[in-house]
C-alpha positions, -999 to 999 in steps of 0.1 A, spaced: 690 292 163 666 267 149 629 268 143 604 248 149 578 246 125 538 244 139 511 227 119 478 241 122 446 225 115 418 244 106 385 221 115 356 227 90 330 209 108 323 210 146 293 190 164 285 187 196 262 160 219 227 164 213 227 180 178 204 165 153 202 160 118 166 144 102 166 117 125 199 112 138 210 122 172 247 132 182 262 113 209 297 117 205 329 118 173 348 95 168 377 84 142 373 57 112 392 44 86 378 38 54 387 12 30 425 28 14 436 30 51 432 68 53 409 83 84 386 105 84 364 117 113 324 103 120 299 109 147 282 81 166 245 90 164 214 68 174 189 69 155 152 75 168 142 41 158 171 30 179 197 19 158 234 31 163 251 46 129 280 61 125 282 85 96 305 104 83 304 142 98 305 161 61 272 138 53 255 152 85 264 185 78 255 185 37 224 166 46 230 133 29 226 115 65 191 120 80 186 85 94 200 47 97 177 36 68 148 32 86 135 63 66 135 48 36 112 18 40 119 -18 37 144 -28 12 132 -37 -24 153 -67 -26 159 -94 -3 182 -123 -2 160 -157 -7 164 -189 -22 144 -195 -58 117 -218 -55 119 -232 -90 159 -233 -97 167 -233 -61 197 -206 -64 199 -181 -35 199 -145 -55 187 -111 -45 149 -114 -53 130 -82 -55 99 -82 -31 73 -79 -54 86 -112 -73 92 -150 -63 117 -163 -90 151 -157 -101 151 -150 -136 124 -145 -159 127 -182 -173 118 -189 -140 90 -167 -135 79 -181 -165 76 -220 -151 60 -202 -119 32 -189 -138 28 -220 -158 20 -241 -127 0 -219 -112 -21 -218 -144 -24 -254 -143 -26 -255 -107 -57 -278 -91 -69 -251 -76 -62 -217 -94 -58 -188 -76 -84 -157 -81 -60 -138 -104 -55 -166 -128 -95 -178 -131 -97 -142 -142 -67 -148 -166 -85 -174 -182 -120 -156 -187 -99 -125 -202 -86 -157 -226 -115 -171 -228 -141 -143 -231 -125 -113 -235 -121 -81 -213 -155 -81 -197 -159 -39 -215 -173 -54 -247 -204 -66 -226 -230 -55 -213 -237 -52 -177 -262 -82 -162 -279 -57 -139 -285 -23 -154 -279 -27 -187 -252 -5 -191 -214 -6 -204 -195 -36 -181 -160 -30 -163 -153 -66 -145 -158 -97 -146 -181 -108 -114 -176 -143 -95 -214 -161 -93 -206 -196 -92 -172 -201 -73 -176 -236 -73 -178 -241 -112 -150 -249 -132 -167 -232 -163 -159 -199 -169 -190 -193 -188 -207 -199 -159 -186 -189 -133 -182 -152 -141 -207 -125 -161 -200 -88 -171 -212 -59 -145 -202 -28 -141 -182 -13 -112 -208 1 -96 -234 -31 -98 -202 -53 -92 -195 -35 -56 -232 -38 -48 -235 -72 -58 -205 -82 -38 -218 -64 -9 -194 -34 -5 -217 -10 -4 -251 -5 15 -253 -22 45 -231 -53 34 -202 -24 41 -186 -34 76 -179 4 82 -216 13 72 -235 32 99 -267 29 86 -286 -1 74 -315 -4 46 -340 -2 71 -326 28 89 -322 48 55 -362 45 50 -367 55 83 -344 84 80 -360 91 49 -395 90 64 -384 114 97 -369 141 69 -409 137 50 -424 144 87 -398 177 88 -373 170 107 -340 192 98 -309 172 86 -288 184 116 -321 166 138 -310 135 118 -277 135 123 -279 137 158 -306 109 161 -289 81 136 -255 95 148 -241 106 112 -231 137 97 -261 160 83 -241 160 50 -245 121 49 -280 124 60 -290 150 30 -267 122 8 -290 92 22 -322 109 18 -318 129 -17 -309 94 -31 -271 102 -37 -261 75 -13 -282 41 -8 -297 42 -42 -307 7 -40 -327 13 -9 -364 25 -21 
């Protein structure tokens, strides 16, 4: 009397509809075949931005599949055509050329460009003048850090551009003060606040009046904010 021999399969992984992993949601398992022929099972998850994957179960279970891709961002390269050599190539996204001989003949025209761009007319005061720390700030006096735009329509560097320091070179520019689009208060509202604190109001009376906090309100009248404002 013969026997039949039985196989038995011992399944290490078992998912069921719904699970998730990261951002991956189980809908159902099926069966693919990898690139040597040989199967191997995969789940069909969405994805919660959408997308439809279909991962391998082991990577769902060790953790190496949380999502489609989405997860991680936008892809640093990107297939696009060169716009010096003309050879499509996989360009990182951060960069416009090829090759570095190409990035090279990029940075050449734009330097000799018509009409330079802002980061090479301060290329060619750092050339021309030096980095803008071994002079003295216009305004206060003190130790410069940039090299401020005066003249934007001068094609002289010594006279488009002097030394200030970072914090004279946001005020001049008008990032701070009232020239701030997100400021609250304005130049003539800081004296008045400042004159409403002399007459005894408290700072938490302030804040409710010029609709701040009573921290910025003890910053804007004890001079640590709106120091330009006498």
């Amino acid at each position: 009397m013969s026997v039949l021999p039985f196989i038995f399969r011992i399944v290490r992984h078992v998912i069921r509809r719904g699970q998730r992993y990261g951002s991956l949601s189980v809908i159902r398992e099926v069966q693919k075949a990898g690139a040597d022929g040989r199967r191997y099972r995969a789940a069909l998850c969405r994805c919660d931005c959408g997308k439809h994957v279909t991962p391998r179960i082991s990577s769902l279970k060790s953790g190496d599949a949380q999502s489609c891709g989405c997860s991680r961002g936008q892809p640093r390269y990107q297939h696009k055509q060169c716009p010096v050599c003309g050879t499509p190539a996989m360009i990182r996204r951060d960069r416009q050329s090829c090759s570095r001989a190409c990035g090279y003949q990029l940075a050449r025209a734009a330097r000799q460009a018509a009409n330079p761009s802002y980061a090479v007319w301060h290329k060619r005061v750092q050339i021309a003048r030096g980095p803008a720390r071994d002079y003295a700030c216009v305004d206060c006096g003190g130790r410069a850090a940039d090299w401020s735009t005066v003249n934007p329509s001068s094609d002289d560097v010594q006279v488009r551009f002097q030394p200030r320091c970072r914090k004279c070179h946001r005020s001049y520019d008008g990032t701070i003060g009232q020239g701030n689009p997100r400021a609250i208060l304005t130049d003539a509202k800081v004296r008045l606040l400042r004159t409403r604190r002399a007459q005894g109001l408290t700072y938490r009376q302030l804040a409710a009046e010029f609709g701040i906090s009573d921290v910025s309100a003890w910053a804007a009248v004890n001079g640590k904010t709106w120091q330009h404002v006498a």
